[in-house]
Residue frames as a rotation matrix with the C-alpha (Angstrom) as fourth column:
UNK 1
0.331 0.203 0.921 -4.40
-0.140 0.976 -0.165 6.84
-0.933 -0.074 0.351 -14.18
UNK 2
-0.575 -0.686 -0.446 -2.27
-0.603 -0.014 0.797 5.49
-0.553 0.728 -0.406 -17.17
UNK 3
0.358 0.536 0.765 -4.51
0.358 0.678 -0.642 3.94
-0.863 0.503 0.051 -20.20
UNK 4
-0.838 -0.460 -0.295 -4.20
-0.308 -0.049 0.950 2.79
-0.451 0.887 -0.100 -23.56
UNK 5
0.123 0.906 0.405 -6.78
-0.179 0.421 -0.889 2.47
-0.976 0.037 0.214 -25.69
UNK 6
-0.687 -0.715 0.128 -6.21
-0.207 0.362 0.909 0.66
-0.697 0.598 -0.397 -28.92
UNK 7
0.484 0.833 0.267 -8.66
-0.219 0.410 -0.885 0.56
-0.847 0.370 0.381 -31.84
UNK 8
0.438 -0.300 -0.847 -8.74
-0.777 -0.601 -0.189 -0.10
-0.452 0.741 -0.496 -35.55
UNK 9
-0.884 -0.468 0.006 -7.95
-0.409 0.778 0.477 -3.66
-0.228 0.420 -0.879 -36.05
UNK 10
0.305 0.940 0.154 -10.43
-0.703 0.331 -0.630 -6.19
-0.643 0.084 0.761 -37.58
UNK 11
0.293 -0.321 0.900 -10.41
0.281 0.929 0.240 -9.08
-0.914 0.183 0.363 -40.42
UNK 12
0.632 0.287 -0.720 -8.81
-0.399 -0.675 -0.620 -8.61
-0.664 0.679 -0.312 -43.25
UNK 13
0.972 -0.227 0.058 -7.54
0.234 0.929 -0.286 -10.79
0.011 0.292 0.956 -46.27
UNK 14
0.279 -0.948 0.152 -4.12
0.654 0.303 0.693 -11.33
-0.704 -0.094 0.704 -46.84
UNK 15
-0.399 -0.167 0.902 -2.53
0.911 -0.187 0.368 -8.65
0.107 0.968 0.227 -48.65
UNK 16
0.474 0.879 0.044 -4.99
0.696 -0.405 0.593 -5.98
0.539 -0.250 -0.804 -47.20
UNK 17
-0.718 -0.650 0.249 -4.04
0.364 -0.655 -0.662 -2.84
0.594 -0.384 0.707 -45.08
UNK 18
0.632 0.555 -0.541 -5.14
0.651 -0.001 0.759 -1.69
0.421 -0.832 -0.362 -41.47
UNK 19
-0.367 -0.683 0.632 -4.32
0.044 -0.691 -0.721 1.45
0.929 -0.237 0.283 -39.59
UNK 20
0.399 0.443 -0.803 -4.23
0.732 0.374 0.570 1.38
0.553 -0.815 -0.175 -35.93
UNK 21
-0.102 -0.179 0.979 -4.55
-0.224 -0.954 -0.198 3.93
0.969 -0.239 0.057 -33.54
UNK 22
0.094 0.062 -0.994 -3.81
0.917 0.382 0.111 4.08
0.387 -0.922 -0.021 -29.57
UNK 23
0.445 0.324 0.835 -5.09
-0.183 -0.880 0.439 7.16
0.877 -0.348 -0.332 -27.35
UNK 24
-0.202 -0.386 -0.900 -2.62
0.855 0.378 -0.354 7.12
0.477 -0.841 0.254 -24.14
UNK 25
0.367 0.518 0.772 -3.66
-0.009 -0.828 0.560 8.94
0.930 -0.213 -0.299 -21.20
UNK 26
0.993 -0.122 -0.001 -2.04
-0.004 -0.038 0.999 9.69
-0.122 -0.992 -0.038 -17.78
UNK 27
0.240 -0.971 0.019 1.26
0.891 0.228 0.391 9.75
-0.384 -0.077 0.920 -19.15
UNK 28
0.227 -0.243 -0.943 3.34
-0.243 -0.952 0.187 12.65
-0.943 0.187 -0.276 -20.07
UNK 29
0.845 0.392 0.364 2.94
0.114 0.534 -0.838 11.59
-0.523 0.749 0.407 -23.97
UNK 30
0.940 -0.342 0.000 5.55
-0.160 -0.441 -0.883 13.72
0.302 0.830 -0.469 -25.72
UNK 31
0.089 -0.951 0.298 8.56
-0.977 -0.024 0.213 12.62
-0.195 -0.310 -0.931 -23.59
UNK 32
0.299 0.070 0.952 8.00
-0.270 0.963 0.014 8.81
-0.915 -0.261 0.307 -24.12
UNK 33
-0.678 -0.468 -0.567 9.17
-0.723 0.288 0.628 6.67
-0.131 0.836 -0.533 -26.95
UNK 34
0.355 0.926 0.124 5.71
-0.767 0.365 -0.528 4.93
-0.534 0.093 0.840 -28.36
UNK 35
-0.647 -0.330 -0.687 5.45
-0.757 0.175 0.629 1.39
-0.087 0.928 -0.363 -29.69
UNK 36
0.157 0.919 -0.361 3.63
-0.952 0.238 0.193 -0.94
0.263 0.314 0.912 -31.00
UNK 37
-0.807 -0.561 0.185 3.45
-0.583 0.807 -0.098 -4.54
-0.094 -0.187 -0.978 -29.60
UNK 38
-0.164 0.791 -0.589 2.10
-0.892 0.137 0.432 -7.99
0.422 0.596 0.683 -30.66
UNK 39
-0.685 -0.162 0.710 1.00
-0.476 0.837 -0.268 -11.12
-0.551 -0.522 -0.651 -29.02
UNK 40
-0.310 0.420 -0.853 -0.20
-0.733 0.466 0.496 -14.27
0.606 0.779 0.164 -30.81
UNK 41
0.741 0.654 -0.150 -1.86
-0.439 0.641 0.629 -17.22
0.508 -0.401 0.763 -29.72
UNK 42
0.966 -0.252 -0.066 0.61
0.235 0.731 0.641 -19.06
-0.113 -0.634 0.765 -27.64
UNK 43
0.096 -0.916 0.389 3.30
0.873 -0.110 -0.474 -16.86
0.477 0.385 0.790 -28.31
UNK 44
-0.179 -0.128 -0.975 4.94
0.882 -0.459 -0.102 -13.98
-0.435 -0.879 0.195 -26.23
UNK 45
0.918 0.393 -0.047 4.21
0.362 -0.883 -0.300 -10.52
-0.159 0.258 -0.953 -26.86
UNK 46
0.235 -0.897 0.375 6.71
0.883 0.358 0.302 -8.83
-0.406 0.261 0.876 -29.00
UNK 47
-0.126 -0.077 -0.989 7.84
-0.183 -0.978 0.100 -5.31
-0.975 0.193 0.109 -30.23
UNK 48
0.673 0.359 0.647 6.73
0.655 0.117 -0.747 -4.53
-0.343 0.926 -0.156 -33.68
UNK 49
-0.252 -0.550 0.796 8.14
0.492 -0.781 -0.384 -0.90
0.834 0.294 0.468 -33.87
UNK 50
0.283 -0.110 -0.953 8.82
0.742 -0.604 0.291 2.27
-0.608 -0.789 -0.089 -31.91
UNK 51
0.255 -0.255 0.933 9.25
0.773 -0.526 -0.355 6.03
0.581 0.812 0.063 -32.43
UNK 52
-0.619 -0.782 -0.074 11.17
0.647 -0.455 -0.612 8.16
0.445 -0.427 0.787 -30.86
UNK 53
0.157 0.501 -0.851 10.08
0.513 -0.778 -0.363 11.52
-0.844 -0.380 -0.379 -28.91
UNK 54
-0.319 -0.382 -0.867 11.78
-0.515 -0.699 0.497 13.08
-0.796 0.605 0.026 -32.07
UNK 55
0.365 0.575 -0.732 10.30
-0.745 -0.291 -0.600 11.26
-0.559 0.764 0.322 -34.42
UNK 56
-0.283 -0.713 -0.641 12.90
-0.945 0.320 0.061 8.19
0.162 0.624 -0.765 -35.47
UNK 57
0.618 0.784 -0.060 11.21
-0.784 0.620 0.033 5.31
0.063 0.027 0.998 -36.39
UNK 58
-0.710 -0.680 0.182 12.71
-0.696 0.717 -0.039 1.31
-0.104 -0.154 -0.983 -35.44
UNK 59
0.718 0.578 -0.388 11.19
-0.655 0.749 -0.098 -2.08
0.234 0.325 0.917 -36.88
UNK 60
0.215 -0.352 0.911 11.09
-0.289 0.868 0.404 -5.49
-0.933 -0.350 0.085 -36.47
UNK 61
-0.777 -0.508 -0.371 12.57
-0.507 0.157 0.847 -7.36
-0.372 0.847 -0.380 -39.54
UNK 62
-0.641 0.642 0.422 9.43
0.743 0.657 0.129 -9.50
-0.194 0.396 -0.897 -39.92
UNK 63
0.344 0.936 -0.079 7.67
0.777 -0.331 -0.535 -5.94
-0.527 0.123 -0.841 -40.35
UNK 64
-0.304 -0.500 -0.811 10.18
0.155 -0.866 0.476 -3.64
-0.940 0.019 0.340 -41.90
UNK 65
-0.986 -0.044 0.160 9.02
0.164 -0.106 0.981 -2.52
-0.026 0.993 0.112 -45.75
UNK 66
-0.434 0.901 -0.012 5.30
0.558 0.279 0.781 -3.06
0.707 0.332 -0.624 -44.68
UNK 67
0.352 0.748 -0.563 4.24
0.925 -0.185 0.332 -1.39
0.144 -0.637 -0.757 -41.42
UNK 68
-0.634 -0.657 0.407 4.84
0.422 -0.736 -0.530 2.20
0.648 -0.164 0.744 -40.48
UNK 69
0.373 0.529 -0.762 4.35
0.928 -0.228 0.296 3.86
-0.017 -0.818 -0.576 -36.91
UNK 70
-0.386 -0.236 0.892 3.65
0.289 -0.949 -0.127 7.82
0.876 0.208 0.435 -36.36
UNK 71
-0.297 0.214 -0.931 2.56
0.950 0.166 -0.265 9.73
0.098 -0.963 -0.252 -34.10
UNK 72
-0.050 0.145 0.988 0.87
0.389 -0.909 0.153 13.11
0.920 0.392 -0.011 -33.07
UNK 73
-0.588 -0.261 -0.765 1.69
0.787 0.032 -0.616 14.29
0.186 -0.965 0.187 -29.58
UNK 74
-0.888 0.413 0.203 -1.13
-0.452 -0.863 -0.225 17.04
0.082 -0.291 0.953 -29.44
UNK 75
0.306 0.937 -0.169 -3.74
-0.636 0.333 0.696 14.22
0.709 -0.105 0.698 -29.85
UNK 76
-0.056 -0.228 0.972 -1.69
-0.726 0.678 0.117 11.55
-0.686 -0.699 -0.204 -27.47
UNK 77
0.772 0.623 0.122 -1.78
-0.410 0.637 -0.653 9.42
-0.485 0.454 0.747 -30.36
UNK 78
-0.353 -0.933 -0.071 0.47
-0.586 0.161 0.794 7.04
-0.730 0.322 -0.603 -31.92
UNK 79
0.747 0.597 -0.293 -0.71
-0.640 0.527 -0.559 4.83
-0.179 0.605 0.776 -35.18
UNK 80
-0.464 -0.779 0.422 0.72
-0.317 0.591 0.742 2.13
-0.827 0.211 -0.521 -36.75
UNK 81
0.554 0.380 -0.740 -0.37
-0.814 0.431 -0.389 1.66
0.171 0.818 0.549 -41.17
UNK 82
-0.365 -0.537 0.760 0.06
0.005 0.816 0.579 -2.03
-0.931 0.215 -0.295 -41.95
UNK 83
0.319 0.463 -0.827 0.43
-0.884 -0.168 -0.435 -2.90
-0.340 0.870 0.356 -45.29
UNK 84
0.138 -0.540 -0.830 0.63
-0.703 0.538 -0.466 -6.00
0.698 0.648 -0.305 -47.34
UNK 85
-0.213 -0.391 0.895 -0.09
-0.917 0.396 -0.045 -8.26
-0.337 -0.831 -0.443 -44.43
UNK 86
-0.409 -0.545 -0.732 -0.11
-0.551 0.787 -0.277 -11.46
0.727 0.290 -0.622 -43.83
UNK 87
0.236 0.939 -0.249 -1.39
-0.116 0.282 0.952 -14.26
0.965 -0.196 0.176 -42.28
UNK 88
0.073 -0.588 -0.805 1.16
0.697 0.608 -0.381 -14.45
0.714 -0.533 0.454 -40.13
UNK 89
-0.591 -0.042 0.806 0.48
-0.110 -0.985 -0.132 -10.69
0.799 -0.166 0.578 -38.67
UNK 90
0.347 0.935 -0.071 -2.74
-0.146 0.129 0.981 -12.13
0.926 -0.330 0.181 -37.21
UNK 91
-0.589 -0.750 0.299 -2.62
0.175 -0.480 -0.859 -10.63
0.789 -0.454 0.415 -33.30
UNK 92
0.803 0.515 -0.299 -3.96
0.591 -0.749 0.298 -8.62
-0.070 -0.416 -0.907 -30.55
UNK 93
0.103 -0.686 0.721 -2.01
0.786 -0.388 -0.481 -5.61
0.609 0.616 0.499 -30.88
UNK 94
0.667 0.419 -0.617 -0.95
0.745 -0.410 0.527 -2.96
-0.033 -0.810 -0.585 -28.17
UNK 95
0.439 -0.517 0.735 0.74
0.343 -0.659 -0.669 -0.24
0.830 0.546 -0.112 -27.56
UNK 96
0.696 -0.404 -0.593 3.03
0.637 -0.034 0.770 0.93
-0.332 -0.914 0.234 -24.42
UNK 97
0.881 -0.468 -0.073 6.25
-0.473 -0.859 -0.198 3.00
0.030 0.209 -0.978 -23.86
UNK 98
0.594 -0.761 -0.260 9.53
0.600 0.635 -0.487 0.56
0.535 0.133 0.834 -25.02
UNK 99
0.391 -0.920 -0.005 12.80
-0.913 -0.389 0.124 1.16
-0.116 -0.044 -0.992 -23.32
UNK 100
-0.260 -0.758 -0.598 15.77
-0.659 0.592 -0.464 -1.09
0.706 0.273 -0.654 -23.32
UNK 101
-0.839 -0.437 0.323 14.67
-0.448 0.220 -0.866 -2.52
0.308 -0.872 -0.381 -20.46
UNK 102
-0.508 0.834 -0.217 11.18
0.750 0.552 0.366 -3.54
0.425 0.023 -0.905 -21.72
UNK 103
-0.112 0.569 0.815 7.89
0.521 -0.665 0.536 -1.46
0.846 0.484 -0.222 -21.67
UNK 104
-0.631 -0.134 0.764 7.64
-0.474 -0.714 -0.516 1.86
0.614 -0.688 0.387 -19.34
UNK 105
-0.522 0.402 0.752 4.52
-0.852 -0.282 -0.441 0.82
0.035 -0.871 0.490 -18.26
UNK 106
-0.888 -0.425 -0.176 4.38
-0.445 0.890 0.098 -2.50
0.115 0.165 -0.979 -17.60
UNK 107
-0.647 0.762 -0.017 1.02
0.589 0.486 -0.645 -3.57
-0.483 -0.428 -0.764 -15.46
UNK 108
-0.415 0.504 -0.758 -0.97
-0.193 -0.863 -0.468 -0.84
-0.889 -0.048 0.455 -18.21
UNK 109
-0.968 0.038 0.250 -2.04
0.253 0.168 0.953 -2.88
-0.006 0.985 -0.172 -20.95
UNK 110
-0.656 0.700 -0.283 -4.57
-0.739 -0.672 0.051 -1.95
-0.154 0.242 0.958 -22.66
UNK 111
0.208 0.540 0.816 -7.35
-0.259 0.835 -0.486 -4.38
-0.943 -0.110 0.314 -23.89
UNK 112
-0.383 -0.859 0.340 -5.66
-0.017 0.375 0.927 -4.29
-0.924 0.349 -0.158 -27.16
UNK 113
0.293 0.726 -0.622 -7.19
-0.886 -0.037 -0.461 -4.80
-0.358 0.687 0.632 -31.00
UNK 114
0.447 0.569 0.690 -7.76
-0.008 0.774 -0.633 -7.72
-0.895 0.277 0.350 -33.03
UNK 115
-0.026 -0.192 -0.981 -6.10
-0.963 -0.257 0.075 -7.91
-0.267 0.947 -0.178 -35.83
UNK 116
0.268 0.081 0.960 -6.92
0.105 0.988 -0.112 -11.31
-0.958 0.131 0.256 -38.12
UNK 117
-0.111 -0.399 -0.910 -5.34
-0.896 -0.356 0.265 -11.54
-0.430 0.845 -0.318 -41.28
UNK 118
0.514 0.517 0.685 -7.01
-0.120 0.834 -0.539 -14.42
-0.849 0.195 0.490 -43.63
UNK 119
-0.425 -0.858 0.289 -5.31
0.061 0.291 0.955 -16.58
-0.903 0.423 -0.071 -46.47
């Protein structure tokens, strides 16, 4: 059974830093490219970033200087540090396997974290 489990968000002011962490299970972890995705109120869920099986890291431009996603394929774990956020960051936040073609596993969200980011 494929799950994500996403913790590690919460409120925090503007300007503030938050490290999130997602435990994936049922999947074969270390072959997958991991990323992070966001969805705002009334807005579509969007890639943040992604990191290779090897390790090469891709951002969105509205995060690039501030967020950084890793990963540790002996725990199944991928993180994502935000720094320097913003209100505009303010999310649920998930995590999945990106391809070109839009996330591996599509019907496997997780329940996601909270992130709120206050002015």
């Amino acid at each position: 059974q494929v799950q994500f489990v996403e913790s590690g968000g919460g409120l925090v002011q503007a300007g503030g830093s938050l490290r999130l962490s997602c435990i994936a299970s049922g999947i074969t972890f270390s072959i997958h490219t991991m990323g992070w995705y966001r969805q705002a109120p009334g807005k579509q869920r969007e890639l943040v970033a992604r990191i290779s099986r090897s390790g090469s890291t891709n951002y969105a431009e509205f995060v690039k200087g501030r967020f950084t996603i890793s990963r540790d394929n002996a725990a199944n774990t991928v993180y994502l540090q935000m720094n320097s956020l913003k209100p505009e960051d303010t999310a649920v936040y998930y995590c999945n396997a990106p391809t070109l073609s839009g996330p591996t596993y599509l019907g496997y969200w997780g329940q996601g974290t909270q992130v709120t980011v206050s002015s």
